[in-house]
N, C-alpha and C positions, 0 to 999 in steps of 0.2 A: 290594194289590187295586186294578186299576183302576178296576174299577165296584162301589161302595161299596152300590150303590144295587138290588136286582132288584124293578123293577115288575110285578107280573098284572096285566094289561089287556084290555080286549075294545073292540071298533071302536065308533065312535058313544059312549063312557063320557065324559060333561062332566067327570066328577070326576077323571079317568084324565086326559083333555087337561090340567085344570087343575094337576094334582100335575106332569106332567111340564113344563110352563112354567114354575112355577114353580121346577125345577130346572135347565132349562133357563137362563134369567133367571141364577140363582148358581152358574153353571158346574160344576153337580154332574153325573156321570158316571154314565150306568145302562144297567141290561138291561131290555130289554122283552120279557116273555112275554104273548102273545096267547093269552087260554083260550078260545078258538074253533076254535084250530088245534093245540092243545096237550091233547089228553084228561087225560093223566097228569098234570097241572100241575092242572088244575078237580079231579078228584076228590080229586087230595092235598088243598086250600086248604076242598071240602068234606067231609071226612070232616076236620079241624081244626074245623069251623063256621062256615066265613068265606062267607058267602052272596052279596059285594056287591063291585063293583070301586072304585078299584083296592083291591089287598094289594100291603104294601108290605112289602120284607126290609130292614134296614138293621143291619145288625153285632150282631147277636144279637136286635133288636127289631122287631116287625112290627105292623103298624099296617092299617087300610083306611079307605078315603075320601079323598079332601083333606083332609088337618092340617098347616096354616102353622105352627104349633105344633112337629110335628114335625120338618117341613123345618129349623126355626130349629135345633132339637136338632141335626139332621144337620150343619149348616152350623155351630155352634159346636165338634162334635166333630170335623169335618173341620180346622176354624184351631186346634184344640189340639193335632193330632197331626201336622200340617202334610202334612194331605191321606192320611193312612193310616186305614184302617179298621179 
């Protein structure tokens, strides 16, 4: 998988800018889905419950908001499998 990573995003989100710098920053690889322009993409994330951006997809585990926490997860599980998802 090249992009380990799919972000829902919406324009103007600090928490959206910040998650993707922050993967940015540790050369991590992602998709960006805009739920402004994406219907089907917002009802799926709420009809799940997820009210708030960003949502994040990362190899089985989903997460929303900025979590450094998580990035680190991502970034330790990316140098154990030597970049595989």
């Amino acid at each position: 998988m090249n992009e380990p990573l799919t972000i829902y995003s919406k324009p103007g989100c600090v928490q959206c800018t910040a998650t993707m710098r922050a993967l940015d920053s540790a050369g991590i690889a992602y998709r960006v889905i805009d739920l402004t322009t994406d219907a089907a993409a917002l009802d799926r994330l709420k009809s799940d419950g997820y009210l708030q951006a960003p949502v994040i997809e990362s190899a089985g585990d989903i997460w929303t908001g900025f979590r450094p926490d998580k990035i680190e997860g991502v970034i330790r599980m990316l140098d154990e499998t030597g970049g595989q998802a």
